[in-house]
Every structure is written in C-alpha cells, then in structure tokens.
C-alpha positions as CSV (number, residue, x, y, z in Angstrom):
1,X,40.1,2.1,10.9
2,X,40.0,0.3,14.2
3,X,39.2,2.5,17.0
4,X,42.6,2.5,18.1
5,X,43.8,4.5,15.3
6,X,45.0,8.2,16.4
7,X,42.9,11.5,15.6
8,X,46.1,13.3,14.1
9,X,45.8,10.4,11.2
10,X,41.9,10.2,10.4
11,X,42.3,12.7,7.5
12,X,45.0,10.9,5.8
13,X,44.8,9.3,2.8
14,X,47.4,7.2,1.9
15,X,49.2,6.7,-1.9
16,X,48.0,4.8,-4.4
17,X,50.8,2.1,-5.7
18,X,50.3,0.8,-9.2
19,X,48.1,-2.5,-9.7
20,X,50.3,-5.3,-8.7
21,X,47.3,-7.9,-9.8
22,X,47.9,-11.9,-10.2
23,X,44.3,-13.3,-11.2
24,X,46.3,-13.2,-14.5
25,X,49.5,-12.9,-17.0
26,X,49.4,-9.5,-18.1
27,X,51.3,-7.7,-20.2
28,X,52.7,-5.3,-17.4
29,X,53.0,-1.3,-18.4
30,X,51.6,0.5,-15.8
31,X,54.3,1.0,-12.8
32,X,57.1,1.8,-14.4
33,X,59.5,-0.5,-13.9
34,X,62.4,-1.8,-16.3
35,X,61.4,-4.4,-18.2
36,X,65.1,-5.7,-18.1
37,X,66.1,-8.1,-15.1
38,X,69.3,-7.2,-13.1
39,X,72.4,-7.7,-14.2
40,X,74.2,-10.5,-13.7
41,X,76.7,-9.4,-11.6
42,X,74.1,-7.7,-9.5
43,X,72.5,-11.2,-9.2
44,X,75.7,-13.1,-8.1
45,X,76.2,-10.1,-5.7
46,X,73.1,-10.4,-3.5
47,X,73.5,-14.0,-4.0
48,X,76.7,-14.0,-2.1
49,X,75.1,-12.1,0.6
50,X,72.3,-14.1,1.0
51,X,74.8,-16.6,3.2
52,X,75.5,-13.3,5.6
53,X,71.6,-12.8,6.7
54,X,72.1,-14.2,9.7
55,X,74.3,-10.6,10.9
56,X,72.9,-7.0,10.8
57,X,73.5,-5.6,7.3
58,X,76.1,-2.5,6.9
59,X,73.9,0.8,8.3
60,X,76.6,2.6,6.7
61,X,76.3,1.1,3.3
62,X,80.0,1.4,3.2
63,X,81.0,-0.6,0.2
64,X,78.1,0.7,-1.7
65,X,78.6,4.3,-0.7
66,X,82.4,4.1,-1.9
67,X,81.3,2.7,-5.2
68,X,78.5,5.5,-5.9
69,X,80.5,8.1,-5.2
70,X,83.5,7.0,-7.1
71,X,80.9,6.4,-9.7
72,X,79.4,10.3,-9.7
73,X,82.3,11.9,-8.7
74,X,81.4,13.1,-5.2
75,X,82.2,13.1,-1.6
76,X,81.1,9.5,0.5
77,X,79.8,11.9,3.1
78,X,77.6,13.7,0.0
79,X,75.1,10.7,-0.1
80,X,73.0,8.8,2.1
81,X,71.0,5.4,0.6
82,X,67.2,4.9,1.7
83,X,64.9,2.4,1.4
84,X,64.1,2.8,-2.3
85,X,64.1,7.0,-3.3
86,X,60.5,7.5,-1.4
87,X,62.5,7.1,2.0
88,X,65.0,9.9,0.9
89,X,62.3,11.8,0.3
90,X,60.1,11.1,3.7
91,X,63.2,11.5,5.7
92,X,63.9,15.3,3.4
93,X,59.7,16.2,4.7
94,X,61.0,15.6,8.3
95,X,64.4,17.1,8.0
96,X,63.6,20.3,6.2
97,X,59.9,21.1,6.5
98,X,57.7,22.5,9.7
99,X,55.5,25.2,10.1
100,X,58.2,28.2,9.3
101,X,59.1,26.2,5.9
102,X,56.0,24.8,4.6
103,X,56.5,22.4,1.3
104,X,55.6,23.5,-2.4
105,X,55.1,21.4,-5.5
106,X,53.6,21.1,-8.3
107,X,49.5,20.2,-8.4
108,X,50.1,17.1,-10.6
109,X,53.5,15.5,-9.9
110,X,54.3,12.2,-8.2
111,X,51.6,11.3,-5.6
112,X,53.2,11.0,-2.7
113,X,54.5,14.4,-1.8
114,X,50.9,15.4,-0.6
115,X,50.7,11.9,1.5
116,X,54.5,12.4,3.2
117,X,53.0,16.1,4.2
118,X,50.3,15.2,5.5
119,X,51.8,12.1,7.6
120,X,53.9,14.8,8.9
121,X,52.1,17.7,9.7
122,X,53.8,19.8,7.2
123,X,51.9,23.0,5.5
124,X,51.8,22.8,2.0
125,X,50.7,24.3,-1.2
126,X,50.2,22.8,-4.6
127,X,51.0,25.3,-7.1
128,X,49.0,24.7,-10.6
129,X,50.9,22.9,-13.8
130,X,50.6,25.8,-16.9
131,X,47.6,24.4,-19.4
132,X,50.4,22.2,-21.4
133,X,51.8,20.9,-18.3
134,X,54.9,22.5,-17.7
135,X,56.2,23.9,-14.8
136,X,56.4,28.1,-14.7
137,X,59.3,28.1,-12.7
138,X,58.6,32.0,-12.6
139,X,56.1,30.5,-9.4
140,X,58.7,29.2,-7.2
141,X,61.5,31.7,-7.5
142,X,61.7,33.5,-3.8
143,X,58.8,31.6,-2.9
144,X,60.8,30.8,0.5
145,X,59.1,27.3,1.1
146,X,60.7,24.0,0.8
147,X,60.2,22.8,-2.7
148,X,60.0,19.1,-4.3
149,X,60.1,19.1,-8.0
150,X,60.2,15.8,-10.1
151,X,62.6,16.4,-13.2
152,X,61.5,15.2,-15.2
153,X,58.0,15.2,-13.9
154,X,55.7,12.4,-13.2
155,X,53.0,11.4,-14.5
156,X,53.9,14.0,-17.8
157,X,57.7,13.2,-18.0
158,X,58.0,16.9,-19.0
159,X,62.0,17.6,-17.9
160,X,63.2,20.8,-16.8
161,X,66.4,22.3,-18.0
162,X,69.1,23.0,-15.3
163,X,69.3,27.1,-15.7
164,X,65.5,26.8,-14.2
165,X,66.8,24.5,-11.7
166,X,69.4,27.0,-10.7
167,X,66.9,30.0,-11.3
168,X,64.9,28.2,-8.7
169,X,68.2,27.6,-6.1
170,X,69.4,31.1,-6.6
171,X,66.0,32.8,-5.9
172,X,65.1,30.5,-2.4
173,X,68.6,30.1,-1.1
174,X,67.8,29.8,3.0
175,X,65.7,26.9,1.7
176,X,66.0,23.2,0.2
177,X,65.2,22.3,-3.0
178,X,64.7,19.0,-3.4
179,X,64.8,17.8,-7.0
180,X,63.0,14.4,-7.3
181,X,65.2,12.4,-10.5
182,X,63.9,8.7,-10.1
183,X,63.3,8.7,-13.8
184,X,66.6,11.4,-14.7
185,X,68.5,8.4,-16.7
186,X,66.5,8.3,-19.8
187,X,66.8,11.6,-21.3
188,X,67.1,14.1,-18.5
189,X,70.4,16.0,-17.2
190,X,71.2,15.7,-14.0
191,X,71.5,18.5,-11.1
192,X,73.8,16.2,-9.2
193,X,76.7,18.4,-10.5
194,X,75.2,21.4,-9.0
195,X,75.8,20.2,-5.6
196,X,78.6,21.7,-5.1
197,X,77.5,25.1,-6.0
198,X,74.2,25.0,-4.1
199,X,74.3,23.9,-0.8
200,X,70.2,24.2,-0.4
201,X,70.2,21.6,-3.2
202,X,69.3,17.7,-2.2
203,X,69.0,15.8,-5.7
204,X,67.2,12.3,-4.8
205,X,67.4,9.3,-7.5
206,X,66.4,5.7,-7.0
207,X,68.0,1.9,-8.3
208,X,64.1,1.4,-9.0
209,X,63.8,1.9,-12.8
210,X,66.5,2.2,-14.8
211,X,69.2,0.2,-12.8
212,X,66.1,-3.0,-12.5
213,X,66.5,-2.7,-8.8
214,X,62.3,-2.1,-8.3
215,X,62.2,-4.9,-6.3
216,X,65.1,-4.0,-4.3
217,X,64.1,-1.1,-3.2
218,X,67.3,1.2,-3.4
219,X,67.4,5.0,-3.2
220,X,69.5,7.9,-2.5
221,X,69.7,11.6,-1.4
222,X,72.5,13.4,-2.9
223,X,73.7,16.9,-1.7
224,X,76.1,18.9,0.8
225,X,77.8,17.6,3.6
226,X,75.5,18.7,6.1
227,X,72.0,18.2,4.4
228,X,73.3,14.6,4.2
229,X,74.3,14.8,7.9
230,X,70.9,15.9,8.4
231,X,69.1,13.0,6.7
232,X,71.3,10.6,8.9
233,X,69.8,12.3,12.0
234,X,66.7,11.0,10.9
235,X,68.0,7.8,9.6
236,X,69.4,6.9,12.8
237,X,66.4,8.0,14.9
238,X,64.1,5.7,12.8
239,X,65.3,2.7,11.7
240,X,69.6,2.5,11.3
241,X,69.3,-0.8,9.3
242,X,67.1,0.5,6.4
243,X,68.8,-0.9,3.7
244,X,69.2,-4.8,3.7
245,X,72.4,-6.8,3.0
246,X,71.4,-8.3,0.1
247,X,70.1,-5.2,-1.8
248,X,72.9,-3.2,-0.8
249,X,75.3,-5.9,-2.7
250,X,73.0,-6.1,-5.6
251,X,73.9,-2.2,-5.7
252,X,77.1,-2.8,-5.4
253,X,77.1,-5.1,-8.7
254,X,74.8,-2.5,-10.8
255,X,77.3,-0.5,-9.9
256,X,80.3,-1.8,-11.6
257,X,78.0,-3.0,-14.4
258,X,76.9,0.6,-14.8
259,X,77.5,-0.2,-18.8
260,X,74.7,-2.1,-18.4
261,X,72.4,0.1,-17.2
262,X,73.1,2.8,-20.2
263,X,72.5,0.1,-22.6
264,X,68.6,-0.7,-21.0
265,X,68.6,3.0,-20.9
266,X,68.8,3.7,-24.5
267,X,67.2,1.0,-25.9
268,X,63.7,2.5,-23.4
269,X,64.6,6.0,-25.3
270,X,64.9,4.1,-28.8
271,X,61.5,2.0,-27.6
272,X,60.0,5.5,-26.3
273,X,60.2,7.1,-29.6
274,X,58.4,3.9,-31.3
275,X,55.6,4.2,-29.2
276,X,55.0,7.7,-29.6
277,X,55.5,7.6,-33.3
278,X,53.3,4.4,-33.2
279,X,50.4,5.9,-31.1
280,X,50.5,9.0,-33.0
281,X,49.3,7.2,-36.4
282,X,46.3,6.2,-34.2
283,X,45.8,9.5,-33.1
284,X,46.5,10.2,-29.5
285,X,48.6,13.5,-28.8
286,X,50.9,13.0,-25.9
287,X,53.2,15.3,-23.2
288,X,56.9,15.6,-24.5
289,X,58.1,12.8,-22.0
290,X,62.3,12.4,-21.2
291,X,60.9,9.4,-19.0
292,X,60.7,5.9,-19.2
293,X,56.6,6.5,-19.7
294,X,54.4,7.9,-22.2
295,X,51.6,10.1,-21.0
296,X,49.2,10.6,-23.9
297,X,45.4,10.8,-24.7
298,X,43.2,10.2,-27.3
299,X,40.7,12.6,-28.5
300,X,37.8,10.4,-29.2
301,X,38.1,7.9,-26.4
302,X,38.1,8.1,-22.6
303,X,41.0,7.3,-20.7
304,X,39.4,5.4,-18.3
305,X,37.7,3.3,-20.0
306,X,40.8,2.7,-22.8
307,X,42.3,1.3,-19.4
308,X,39.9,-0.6,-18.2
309,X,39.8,-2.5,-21.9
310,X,43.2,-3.4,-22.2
311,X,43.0,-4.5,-18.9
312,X,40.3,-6.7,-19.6
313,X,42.5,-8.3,-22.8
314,X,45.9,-8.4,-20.0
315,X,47.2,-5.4,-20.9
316,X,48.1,-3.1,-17.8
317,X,48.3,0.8,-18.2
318,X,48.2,3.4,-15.4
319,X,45.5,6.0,-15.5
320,X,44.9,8.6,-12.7
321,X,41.4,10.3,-12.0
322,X,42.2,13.8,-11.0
323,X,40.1,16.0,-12.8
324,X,43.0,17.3,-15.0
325,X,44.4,14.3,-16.5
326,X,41.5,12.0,-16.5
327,X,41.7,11.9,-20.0
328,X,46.0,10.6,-20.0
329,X,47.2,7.2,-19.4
330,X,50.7,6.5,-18.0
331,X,52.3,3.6,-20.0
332,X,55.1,2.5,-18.8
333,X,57.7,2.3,-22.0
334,X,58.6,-1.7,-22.0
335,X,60.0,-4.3,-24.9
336,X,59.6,-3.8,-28.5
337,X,57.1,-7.0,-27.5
338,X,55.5,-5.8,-24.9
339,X,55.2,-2.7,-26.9
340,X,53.9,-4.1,-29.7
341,X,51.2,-6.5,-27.9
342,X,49.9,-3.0,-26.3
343,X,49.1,-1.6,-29.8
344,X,47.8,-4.2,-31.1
345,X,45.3,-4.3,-28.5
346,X,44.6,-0.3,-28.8
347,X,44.1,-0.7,-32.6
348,X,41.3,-3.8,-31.8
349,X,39.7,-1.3,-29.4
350,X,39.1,1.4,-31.7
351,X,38.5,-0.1,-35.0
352,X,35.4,-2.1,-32.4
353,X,34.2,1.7,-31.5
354,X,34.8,3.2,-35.1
C-alpha cells in the first residue's frame, strides 16, 4: 500500500477472482462461466450499439428493464440492473446494513460478502455451515440482522427449498433478506415469486453464467417497490451510468432469445450429472450441487495438489484453502469435451500415484 492509502482500509482484504491466466490454452473450469457464447441476437444487439458510444448509455436501462419484467412477470419499478449481480449486492450492504442491522451469512458461501462488509463498515457474523454443508435455517429465523444467503450456495451448490426461504422472511420481517441466485437457473426455484408477499425480500441474479453474459457484466436486484427505490438512491449517488450501452442491448437480445438460455441450461444439468456419475467411478464423493459446478473431493488425494496437477497439464479447476474445504475443488460444469479432457487428465493423475 502506498502511504497514501486511508487507515479505515489497512485491514481489508480484498476477493479473490478466479485465475484468469494466458501463459497458456487451458481447458478453462474454474470460474464458472457458460461455456456457450451469446446468442446471436444478443451479439447483433450490442453490435448495433456499438455505433451509439459516443452518447451516455440509458441510466434507466429502459428498454432492458421493460423486457425483464415482461419476462418475470413483475413491476418495471420491481428491479434495478447493476454492474454484473456483485454491484446489486454492494449497493444492498450500503442500503440495508449499519451498526443497528449488522449482516449474517453463512461461514462458507460466496467470498465476497465478508469483503463488501468490511469495505463498508458493516458488523457481521458468519454463522457455521452443518458438517454436510447445509444451511440450518433454524440459525437465522428471528435473528434480526440483515441476511445474504446464496441459493443455491457457492462453492457447495447445495439449494434451499423456498418454505425455508419464507421460514427465514417470516421469522426477520423488519429486516432484508437478501437471497443471492447467480447460479438459480440450473436446478434451483426461484424466490422471485415471493416478492410480492415479502416486502423485506431483495432476490439478486446475474446475466453472468447461464445467460453467457460473464463478460458483460449484467446483474439485477429484484424486490418491492421501495427496496428498489432504495438501491437507486445509491445508484444515483455513485455512479448513474453503471451499466454500458452495449451490454445493456446484449441484454436486451438474451432476453428475447430466452429459449436459448433454457437450452445451455439443461444441457449444464444433463453435463452436471455426467460428471458426477463420471467422478464417482473414480472415487471422489461430492456436495448435492443444483449449480453449474461440482464441488467434490477425493479421499486419497489432496485437493490442492489435484489442482495444481491439472493445472500443470492446462486443465483449470478452482480450489479454495479455508480450513473446511481444503480438501473440495470447484469445477466449473463445461462441454461434454471440456468435460471429458478433465477426466482424462484426473484418471492420468491417479493411476501415476496408485
């Protein structure tokens, strides 16, 4: 840090992203992403737009708004786009969290709910995963705090089922409960249809994985009226233009080419269920994932060090070392190719150890 750098940061430490590495061609599993491109009509979309740059893009998001909620069956004034779903939920830290609502999550979940509390000050605690990594929603019902939970979760991919959801809702009702769906798409039912029976619920979902938007960096917070009117207050006082005018018409075209998007969709589920079945006959025991990841171990070789050897042979895999789940890796569920180049490699690397 330079010397310039404020006190009420030196204790931060900032998230991880997944390896984004180019020293090579790797087979590329570990952030993620869809391993389909955008759709075509998302493509010619933001191509169009490209000839607008020279004017300020939409802070509304008009077009894009209209479509989405025509789309999901809401109100245009019941969601707000971000910058990819991580803005949603910096702006939901800011908006709904301070010293009289301190946040709550889960002690392994998505990475950057400690980082966004920190950056703002906010009190937190990180309440323990049970020993097969499921949430016991029993420890957030009238908890009173501001809660973030990931459904399903991430790194395990472990979904809850909506009655906890609305457990949770019911029991904290003069506080927001934000569920976190950026991987809801693959196997997961929604709380977006609980809006309107919950007005402490914000659901937040990104365009990152299964609409191929990663790149574009498109997200959402979905909710009541005035949660969204909320979020806008600190939309406006930070930065108005948060959403560019190209990636706000590649929206636009995933939109209408939502068909699309369900077909990638099921083909990750159907390629989910390969790998499992796949990595099973080599003996690794995994988390029961509704993502577009697999989280599993195996029981004779560290996790670690099954990473760092399939990175070696250009084969990328996420692996995380908190002390819980230093034994997982995260791979990201890809192509029947990509899948199968992956287990090749796996079955090289133990039959060389056996």
């Amino acid at each position: 840090m330079s010397r310039f750098f404020s006190q009420k940061y030196s204790n931060l430490e900032a998230y991880t992203p997944g390896e984004q590495p180019k020293d090579m061609q790797y087979t590329k599993l570990n952030t993620n992403e869809s391993p389909f491109p955008p759709s075509e009509k998302a493509q010619a979309y933001a191509a169009q737009a490209a000839h607008r740059l020279q004017l300020y893009c939409d802070p509304e998001c008009t077009v894009l708004t209209r479509e989405f909620a025509q789309l999901y069956g809401i109100g245009t004034d019941e969601v707000l786009f971000t910058n990819g779903s991580d803005d949603a939920l910096n702006f939901a830290f800011m908006a709904f969290c301070d010293e009289s609502h301190p946040a709550a999550f889960p002690d392994i979940t998505y990475g950057f709910y400690p980082v966004f509390a920190e950056l703002n000050h906010v009190p937190y605690v990180e309440i323990p995963l049970n020993d097969d990594f499921t949430i016991n929603v029993d420890d957030y019902c009238g908890i009173n705090q501001t809660i973030f939970i990931a459904n399903p979760n991430a790194p395990t991919g472990i979904a809850l089922p909506l009655s906890d959801i609305e457990r949770i809702l019911q029991s904290n009702p003069d506080n927001v409960v934000i569920i976190d769906e950026a991987y809801v798409d693959f196997g997961t039912d929604s709380a977006v249809g609980l809006i309107h029976t919950y007005d402490n619920l914000l659901v937040t979902q990104t365009f990152s994985k299964s609409r191929s938007l990663a790149g574009g960096r498109l997200g959402m917070a979905i909710g009541s009226a005035s949660l969204i009117r909320d979020l806008n207050t600190i939309k406006y006082s930070t930065n108005p233009y948060n959403i560019n005018t190209m990636t706000q018409a590649a929206g636009v075209g995933t939109i209408l080419d939502d068909a699309y998007s369900r077909r990638n969709c099921a083909e990750i589920a159907d390629n989910r269920a390969y790998l499992t079945a796949e990595l099973e006959k080599l003996g690794f025991t995994h988390t029961p994932s509704t993502a577009n990841f697999v989280f599993a171990k195996h029981p004779s070789y560290d996790g670690e060090r099954l990473y760092l050897e399939l990175k070696k042979r250009g084969v990328l895999i996420r692996h995380f070392t908190k002390e819980r789940i230093r034994d997982y890796n995260r791979i990201t569920v890809g192509t029947k190719e990509q899948l199968d180049v992956l287990l090749k490699n796996i079955k090289e690397i133990l039959e060389e150890t056996a």
